[in-house]
C-alpha positions as CSV (number, residue, x, y, z in Angstrom):
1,X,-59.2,-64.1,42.3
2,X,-56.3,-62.7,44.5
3,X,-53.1,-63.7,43.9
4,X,-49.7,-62.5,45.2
5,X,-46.5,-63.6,44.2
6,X,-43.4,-64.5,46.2
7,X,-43.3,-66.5,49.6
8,X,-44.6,-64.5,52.9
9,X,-45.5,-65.5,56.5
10,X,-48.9,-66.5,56.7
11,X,-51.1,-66.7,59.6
12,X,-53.8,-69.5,57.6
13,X,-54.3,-73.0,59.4
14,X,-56.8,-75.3,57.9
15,X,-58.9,-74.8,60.2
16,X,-59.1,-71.2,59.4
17,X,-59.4,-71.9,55.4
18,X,-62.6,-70.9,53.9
19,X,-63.9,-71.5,50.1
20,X,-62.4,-67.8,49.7
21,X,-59.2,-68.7,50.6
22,X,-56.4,-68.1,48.3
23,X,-54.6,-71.1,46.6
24,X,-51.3,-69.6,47.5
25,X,-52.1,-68.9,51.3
26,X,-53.2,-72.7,51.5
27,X,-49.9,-73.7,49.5
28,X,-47.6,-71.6,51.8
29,X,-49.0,-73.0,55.1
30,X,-48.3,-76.6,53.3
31,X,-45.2,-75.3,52.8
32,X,-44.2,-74.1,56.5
33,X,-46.1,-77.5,57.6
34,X,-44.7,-80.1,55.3
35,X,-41.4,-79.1,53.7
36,X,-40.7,-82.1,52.4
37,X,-44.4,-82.0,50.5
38,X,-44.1,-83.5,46.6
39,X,-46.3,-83.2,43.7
40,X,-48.0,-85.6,41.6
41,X,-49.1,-84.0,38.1
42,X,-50.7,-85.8,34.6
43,X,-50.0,-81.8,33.4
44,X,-53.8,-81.3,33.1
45,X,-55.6,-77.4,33.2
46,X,-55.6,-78.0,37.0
47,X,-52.2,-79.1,37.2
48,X,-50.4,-76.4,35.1
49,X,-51.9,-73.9,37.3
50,X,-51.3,-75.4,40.3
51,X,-47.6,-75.5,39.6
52,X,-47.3,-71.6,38.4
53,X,-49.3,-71.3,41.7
54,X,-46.9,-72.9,43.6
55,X,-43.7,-71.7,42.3
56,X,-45.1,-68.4,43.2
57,X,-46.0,-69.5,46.5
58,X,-42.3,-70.3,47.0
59,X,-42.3,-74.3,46.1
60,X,-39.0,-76.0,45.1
61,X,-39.3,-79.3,44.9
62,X,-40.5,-82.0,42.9
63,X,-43.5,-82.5,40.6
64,X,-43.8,-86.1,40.0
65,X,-45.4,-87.5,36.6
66,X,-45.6,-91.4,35.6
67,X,-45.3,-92.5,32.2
68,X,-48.2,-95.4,31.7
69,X,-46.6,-95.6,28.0
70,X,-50.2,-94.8,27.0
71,X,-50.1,-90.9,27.4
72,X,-50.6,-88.7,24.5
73,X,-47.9,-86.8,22.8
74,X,-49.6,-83.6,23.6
75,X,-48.8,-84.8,27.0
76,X,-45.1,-85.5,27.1
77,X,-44.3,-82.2,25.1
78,X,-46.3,-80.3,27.4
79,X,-44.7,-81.9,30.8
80,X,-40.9,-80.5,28.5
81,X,-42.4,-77.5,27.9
82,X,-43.6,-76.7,31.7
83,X,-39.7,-78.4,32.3
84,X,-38.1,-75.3,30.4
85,X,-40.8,-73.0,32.0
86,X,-39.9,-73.8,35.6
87,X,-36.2,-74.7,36.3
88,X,-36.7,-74.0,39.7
89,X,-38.7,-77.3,39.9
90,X,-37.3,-80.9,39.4
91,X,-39.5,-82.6,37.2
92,X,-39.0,-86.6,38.0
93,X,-40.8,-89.2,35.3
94,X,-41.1,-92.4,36.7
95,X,-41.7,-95.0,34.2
96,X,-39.8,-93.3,31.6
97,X,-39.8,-95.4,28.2
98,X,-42.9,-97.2,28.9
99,X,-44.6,-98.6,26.1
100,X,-47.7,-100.9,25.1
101,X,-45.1,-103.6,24.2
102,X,-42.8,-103.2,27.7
103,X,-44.2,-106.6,28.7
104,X,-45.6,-104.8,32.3
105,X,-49.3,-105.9,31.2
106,X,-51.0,-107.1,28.3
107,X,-51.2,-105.1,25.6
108,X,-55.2,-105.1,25.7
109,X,-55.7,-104.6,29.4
110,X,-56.7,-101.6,29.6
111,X,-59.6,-103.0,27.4
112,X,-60.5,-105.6,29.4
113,X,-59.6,-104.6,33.2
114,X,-58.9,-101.0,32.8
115,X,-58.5,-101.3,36.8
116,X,-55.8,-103.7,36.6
117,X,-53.9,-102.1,33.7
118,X,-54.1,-98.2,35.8
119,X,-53.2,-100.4,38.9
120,X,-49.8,-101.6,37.3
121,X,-49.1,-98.6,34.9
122,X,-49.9,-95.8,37.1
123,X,-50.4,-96.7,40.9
124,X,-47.9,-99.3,41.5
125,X,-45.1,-96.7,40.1
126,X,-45.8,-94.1,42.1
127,X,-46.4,-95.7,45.4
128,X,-43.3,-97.4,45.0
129,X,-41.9,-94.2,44.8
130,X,-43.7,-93.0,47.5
131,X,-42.6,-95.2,49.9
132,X,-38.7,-94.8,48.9
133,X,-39.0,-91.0,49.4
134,X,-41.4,-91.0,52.1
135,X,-43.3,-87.6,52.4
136,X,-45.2,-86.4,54.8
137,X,-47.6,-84.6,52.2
138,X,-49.0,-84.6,48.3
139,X,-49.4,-81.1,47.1
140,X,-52.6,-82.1,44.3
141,X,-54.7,-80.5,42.2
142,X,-58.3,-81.7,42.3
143,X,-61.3,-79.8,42.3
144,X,-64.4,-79.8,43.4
145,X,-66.3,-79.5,39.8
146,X,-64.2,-81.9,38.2
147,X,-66.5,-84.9,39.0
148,X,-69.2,-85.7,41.4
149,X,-66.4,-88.4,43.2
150,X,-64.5,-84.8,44.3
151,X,-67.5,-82.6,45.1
152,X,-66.7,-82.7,48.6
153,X,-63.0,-82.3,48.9
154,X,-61.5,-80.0,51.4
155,X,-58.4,-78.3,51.4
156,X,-56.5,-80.2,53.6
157,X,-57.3,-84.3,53.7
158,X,-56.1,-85.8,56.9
159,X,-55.2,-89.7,57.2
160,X,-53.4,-92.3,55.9
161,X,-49.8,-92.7,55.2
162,X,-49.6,-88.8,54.0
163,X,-51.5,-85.6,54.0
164,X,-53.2,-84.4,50.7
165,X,-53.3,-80.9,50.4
166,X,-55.9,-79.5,47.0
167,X,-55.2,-76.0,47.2
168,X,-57.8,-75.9,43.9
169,X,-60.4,-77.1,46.0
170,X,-63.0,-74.5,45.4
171,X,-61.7,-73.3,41.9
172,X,-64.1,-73.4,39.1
173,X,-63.3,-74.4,35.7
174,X,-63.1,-70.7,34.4
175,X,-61.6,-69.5,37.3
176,X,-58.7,-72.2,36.0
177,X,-59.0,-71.3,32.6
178,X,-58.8,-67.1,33.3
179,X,-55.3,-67.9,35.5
180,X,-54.0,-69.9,32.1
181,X,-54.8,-67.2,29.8
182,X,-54.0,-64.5,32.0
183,X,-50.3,-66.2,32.8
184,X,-49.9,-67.4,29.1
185,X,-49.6,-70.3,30.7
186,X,-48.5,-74.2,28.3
187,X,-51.8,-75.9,28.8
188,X,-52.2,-79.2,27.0
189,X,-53.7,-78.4,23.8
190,X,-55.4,-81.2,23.6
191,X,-58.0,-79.1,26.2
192,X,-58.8,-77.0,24.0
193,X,-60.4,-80.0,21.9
194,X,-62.0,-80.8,24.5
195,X,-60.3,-83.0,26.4
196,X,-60.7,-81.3,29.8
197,X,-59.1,-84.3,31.8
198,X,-56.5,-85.7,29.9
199,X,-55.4,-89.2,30.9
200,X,-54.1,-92.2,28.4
201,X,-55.1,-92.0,25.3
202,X,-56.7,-95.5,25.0
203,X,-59.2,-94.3,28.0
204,X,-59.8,-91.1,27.2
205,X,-62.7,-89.1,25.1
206,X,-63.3,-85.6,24.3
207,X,-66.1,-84.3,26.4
208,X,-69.6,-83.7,25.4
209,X,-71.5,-80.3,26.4
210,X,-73.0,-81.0,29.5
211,X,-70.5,-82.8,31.0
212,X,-68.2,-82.6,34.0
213,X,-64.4,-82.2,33.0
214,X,-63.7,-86.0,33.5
215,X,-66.6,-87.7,31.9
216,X,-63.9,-88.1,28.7
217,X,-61.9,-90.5,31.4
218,X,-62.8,-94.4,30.8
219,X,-66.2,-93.1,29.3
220,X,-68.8,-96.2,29.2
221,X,-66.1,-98.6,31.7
222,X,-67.9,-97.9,34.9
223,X,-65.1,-96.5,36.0
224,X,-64.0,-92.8,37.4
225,X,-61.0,-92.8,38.8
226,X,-57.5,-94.5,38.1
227,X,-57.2,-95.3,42.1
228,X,-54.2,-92.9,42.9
229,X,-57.2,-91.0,45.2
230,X,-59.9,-93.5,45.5
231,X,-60.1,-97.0,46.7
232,X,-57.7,-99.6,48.8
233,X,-54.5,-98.2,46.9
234,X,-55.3,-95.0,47.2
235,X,-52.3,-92.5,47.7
C-alpha cells in the first residue's frame, strides 16, 4: 500500500480512479470537490482506518456516530478513545443516552422487526441530521469484501440527495488489518473476537471461519443491512 501523509494537490478525478488508487488521493479529491463532506462511522476496522486515513489526507470535520442505545461498550470506549486520538476531528453522537427503556421502540423490536427497530434507532437519527446540515457528500467506509451486497461498489457513488465517496473500496480485509497494526491504531477489541462488523449487540454474532466480515450482523434475520446504504431510506 502507498500512503503519504499531509494534504497535496492532486490531479485524480473519479474517472481516472483505478482499484490501485490510493485511499488518500480519492479522499483529497473529495476533499477539493465537496468541502463540506461528513462522515458517518459505527468505529468498525474499516472505519478507524478510514479516519487516520483521512486526517492524513487533510480532513477536518465531522465524523458522525448514532447511539441506537444497543451498542456495545467496546463500542462507545473506542469512539472516546479515537475522540482523544484525533482532536483535530469533531466527533458528534446523535442519540446520545439512548437506551432499551427510552420509550423510542419497543424494547423487543429488534426481535421481532429488526427493520423497524434499525429504521427508528439508527436511520431516522441520522437523516434527520442529514437534512439539518445538508451536505453535499458522505465520506464512508465500505468495502468491497465486506459482503456480497458491497461487491460492486465504486469509489465515487453518484445520485440521490448526496454523493457517497468509499475510499476503501478495493481494500482487503488484511490490507485493513496491516494499516491498524502498522499505525497502532484503537480498533474495537471486540474484532479481535471476532466480531469483524460490529453493530448492536442484540444483532450481532461473532463470525464463523468462512465467512464474510458481516455475516455476525442480524445472523439468521434475513437481513444484511441496517438501511443507512440499501433500500428506500437509504442515505
Amino acid at each position: 500500500m502507498t500512503i503519504s501523509d499531509g494534504p497535496r494537490p492532486t490531479a485524480h478525478t473519479p474517472a481516472t480512479f483505478t482499484p490501485e488508487t490510493d485511499p488518500t488521493d480519492v479522499i483529497r479529491w473529495t476533499l477539493a470537490a465537496h468541502p463540506d463532506v461528513l462522515m458517518p462511522s459505527a468505529f468498525n476496522m474499516n472505519g478507524v482506518v478510514l479516519i487516520d486515513l483521512a486526517v492524513r489526507a487533510g480532513y477536518r470535520g465531522k465524523v458522525v456516530f448514532v447511539d441506537t442505545g444497543y451498542h456495545f461498550p467496546e463500542t462507545l470506549a473506542t469512539r472516546d478513545r479515537l475522540a482523544t486520538r484525533y482532536p483535530e476531528l469533531t466527533f458528534v453522537t446523535l442519540n446520545a443516552g439512548a437506551s432499551p427503556e427510552d420509550g423510542q421502540t419497543d424494547p423487543a423490536l429488534y426481535a421481532s422487526d429488526p427493520d423497524a427497530c434499525c429504521a427508528v434507532r439508527k436511520v431516522a437519527p441520522l437523516q434527520t441530521y442529514l437534512r439539518d446540515t445538508a451536505p453535499s457528500a458522505l465520506l464512508n467506509a465500505r468495502s468491497r469484501d465486506q459482503a456480497s451486497t458491497r461487491a460492486d461498489i465504486p469509489f465515487v457513488e453518484d445520485g440521490g440527495a448526496r454523493v457517497k465517496v468509499n475510499p476503501l473500496a478495493h481494500w482487503r480485509r488484511e490490507q485493513l488489518e496491516a494499516y491498524a497494526t502498522a499505525h497502532d491504531l484503537p480498533v474495537n477489541p471486540l474484532y479481535f473476537d471476532g466480531f469483524l462488523s460490529v453493530g448492536c449487540w442484540t444483532c450481532t454474532r461473532a463470525v464463523r471461519p468462512g465467512e464474510d466480515a458481516r455475516a455476525g450482523r442480524w445472523a439468521g434475520k434475513g437481513k444484511t443491512e441496517c438501511g443507512l446504504w440499501a433500500g428506500e431510506n437509504r442515505l
